[in-house]
PLY file of the C-alpha trace (Angstrom):
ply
format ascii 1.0
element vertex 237
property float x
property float y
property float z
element edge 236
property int vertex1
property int vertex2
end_header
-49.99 23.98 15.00
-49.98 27.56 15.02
-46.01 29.36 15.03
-46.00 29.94 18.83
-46.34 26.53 19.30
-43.34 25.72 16.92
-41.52 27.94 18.54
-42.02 26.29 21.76
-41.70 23.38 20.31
-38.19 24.22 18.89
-37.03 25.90 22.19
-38.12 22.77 24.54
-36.21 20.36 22.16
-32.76 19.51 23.39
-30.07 21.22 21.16
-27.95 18.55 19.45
-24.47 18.44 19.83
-23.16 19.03 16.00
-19.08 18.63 16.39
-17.49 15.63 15.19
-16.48 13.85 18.56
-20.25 14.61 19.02
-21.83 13.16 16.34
-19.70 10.14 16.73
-20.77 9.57 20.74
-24.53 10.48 19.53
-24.06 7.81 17.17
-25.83 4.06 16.79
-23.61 1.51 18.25
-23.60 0.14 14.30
-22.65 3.00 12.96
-19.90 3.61 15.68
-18.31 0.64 14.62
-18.17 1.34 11.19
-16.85 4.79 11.70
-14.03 2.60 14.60
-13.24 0.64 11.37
-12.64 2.45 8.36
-10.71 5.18 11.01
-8.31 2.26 12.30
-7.90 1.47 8.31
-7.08 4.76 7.88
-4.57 4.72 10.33
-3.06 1.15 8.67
-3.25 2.95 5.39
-1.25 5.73 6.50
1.67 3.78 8.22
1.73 1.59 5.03
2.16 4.99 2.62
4.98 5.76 4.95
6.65 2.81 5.03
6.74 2.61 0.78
7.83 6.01 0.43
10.84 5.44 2.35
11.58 2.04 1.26
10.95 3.26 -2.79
13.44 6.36 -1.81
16.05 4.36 -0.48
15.68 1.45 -3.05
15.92 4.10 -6.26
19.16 6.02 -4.49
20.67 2.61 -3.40
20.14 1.05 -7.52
21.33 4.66 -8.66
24.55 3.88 -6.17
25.13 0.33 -7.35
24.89 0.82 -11.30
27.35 3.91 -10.97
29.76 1.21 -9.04
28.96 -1.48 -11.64
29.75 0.45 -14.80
32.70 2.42 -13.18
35.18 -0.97 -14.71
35.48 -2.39 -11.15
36.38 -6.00 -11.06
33.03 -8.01 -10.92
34.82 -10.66 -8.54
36.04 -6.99 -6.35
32.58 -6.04 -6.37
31.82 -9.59 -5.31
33.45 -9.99 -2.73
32.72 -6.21 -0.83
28.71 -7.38 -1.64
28.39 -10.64 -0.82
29.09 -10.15 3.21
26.09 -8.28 3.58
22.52 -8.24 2.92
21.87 -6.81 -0.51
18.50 -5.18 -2.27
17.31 -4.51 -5.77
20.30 -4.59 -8.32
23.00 -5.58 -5.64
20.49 -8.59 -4.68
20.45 -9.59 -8.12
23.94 -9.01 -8.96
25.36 -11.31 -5.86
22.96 -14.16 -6.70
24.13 -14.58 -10.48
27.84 -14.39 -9.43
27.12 -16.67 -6.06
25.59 -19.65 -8.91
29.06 -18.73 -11.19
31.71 -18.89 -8.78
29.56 -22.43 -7.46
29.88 -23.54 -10.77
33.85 -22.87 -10.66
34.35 -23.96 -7.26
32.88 -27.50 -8.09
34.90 -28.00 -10.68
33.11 -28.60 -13.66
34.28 -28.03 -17.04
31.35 -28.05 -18.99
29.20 -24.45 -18.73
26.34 -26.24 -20.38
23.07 -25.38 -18.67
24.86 -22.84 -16.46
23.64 -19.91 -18.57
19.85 -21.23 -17.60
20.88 -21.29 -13.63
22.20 -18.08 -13.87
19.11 -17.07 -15.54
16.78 -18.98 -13.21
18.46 -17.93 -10.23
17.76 -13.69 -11.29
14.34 -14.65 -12.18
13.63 -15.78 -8.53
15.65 -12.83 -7.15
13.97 -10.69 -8.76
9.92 -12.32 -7.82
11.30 -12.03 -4.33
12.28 -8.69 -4.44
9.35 -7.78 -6.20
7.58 -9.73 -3.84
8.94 -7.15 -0.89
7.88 -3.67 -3.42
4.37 -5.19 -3.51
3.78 -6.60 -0.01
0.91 -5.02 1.19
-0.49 -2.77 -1.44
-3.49 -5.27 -1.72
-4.39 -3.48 1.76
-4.61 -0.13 0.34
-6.39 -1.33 -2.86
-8.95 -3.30 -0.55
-9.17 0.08 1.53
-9.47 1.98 -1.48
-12.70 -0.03 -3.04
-14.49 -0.90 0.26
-13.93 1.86 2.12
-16.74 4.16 0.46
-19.41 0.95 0.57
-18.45 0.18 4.34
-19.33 4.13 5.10
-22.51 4.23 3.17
-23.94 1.06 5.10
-22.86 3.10 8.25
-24.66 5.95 6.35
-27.96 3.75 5.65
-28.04 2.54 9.00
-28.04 5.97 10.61
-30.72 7.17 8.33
-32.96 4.08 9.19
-31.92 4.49 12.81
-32.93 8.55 12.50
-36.69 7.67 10.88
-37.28 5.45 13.36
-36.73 8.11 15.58
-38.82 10.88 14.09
-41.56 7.68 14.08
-41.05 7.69 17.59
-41.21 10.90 18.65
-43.69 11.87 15.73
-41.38 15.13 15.14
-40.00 15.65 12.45
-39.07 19.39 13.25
-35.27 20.01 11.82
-33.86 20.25 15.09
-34.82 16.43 15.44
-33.95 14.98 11.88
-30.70 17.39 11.33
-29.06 15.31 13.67
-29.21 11.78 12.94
-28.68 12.67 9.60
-25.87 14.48 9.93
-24.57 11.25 12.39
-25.24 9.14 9.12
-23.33 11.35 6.49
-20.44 11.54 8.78
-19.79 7.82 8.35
-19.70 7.99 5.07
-16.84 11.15 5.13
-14.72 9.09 7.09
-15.08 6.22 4.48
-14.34 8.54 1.69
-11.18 9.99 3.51
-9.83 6.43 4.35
-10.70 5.00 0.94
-9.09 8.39 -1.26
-5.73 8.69 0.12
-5.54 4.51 -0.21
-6.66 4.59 -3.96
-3.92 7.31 -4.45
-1.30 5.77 -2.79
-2.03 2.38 -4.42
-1.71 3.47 -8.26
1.51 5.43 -7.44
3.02 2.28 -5.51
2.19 -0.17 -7.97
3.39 2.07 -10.75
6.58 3.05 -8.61
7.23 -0.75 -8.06
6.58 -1.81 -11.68
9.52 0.95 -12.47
11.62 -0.35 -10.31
11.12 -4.19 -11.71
11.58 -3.05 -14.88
15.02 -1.63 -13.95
16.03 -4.91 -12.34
14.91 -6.76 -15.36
16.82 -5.01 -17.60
20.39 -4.86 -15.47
19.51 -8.75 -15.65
19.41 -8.56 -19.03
22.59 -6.89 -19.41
24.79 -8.91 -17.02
23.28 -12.45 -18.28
24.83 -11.06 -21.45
28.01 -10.18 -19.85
28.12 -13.89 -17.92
27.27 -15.40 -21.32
30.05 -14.07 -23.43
32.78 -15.41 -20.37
31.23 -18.57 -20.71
31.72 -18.63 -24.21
35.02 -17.46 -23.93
36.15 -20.41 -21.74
34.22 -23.07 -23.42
0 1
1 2
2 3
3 4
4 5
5 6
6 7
7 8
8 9
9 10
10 11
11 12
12 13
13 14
14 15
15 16
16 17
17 18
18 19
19 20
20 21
21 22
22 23
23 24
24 25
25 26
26 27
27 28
28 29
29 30
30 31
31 32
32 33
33 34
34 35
35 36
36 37
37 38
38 39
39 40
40 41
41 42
42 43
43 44
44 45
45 46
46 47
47 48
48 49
49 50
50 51
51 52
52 53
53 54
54 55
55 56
56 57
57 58
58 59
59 60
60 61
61 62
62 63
63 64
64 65
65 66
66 67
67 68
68 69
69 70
70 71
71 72
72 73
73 74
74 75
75 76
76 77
77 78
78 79
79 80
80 81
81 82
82 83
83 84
84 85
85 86
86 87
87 88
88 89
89 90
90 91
91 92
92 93
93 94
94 95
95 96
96 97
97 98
98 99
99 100
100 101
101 102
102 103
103 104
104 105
105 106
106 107
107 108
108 109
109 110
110 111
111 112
112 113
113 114
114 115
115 116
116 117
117 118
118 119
119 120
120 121
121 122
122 123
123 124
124 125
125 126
126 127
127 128
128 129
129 130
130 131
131 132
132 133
133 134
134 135
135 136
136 137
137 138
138 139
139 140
140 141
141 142
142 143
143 144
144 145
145 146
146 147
147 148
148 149
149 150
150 151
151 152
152 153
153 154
154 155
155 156
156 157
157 158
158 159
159 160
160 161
161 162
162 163
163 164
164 165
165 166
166 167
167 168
168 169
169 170
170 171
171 172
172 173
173 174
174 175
175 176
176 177
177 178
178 179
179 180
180 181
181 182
182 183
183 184
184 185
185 186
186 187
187 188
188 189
189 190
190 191
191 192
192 193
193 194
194 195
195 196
196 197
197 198
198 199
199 200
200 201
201 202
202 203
203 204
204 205
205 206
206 207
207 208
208 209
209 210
210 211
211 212
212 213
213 214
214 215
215 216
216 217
217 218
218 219
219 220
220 221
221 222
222 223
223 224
224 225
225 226
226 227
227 228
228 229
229 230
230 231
231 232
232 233
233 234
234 235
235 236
């Protein structure tokens, strides 16, 4: 084929329509799908980062609050009684269930504090899973985003390029003006899996490391008041 007839060639095929809401409606009705996915799990990713920054915020100024109220020499039963009519989070939560199992203790009536040192104990042990069970809830979404996110886009990638070679085997073109196309279709599903799947990585490690913090923080005010309950019960054994 001599250059005037690539020319012609080039000018008589149709000019593709490169922007991104064009590539996508250009697209194989696979490939759509994948790029429909991983952008609605993009969207799920991003309402879930939002919703852990703010609840992280508030939980580390609301422990900062309640540990500047606790060691301030207030009354623990004072404290007691202003918490325990309301719903409570992080150190409060723990706080109002050991005092809730030691005032039970008094209110029944028994002498004998054997074993209540281990109910105390048991009872901010499950307090705490549960809260920790709140700090956690969900990040498996962004870690599951985060790994197969990249893999879902390249099959949307693989399937394009397949899609585009059957094309050119078609058409028995394979000027640029045909190929550029479909493979750019391809690549683009794989960009959309690598901007849902970053972001969700990110946000994972800095969640689970934010949340391990924060458990750490309740375990040790646990720590610290257990020790506190323990030496009243020896006093009044």
């Amino acid at each position: 084929m001599n250059p005037a007839e690539l020319t012609q060639t080039a000018l008589a095929a149709p000019v593709a329509d490169m922007t991104l809401i064009g590539l996508f409606m250009q697209a194989h009705i696979v490939v759509k799908l994948v790029m429909l996915g991983l952008l609605a799990s993009s969207i799920w990713c991003w309402a879930i980062i939002v919703d852990k920054v703010i609840l992280f915020s508030r939980m580390a100024k609301s422990m900062d609050r309640f540990e500047k109220i606790f060691w301030s020499g207030q009354s623990l039963e004072d404290l007691y009684r202003s918490l325990s009519a309301r719903q409570n989070q992080g150190l409060s939560a723990v706080f109002v269930a050991a005092m809730r199992e030691w005032k039970r203790s008094h209110e029944a009536g028994r002498t004998s504090f054997l074993g209540l040192t281990d109910r105390i104990e048991k009872v901010i042990d499950v307090t705490i899973a549960r809260e920790m069970e709140r700090f956690e809830g969900r990040l498996l979404v962004l870690a599951t985003v985060g790994s197969a996110g990249p893999f879902i886009g390249l099959f949307g990638t693989v399937w394009g390029i397949m899609t585009s070679f059957q094309a050119i085997a078609t058409s028995k073109n394979t000027n640029l003006a045909v190929v550029a196309p479909g493979i750019a279709e391809a690549l683009f599903a794989t960009a959309i899996g690598l901007a849902a799947a970053i972001p969700a990585v990110l946000a994972y490690n800095k969640f689970a490391a934010d949340a391990a913090k924060l458990g750490a923080r309740m375990e040790g005010f646990a720590d610290e008041f257990s020790a506190i309950l323990s030496r009243q019960i020896d006093d009044r054994s």
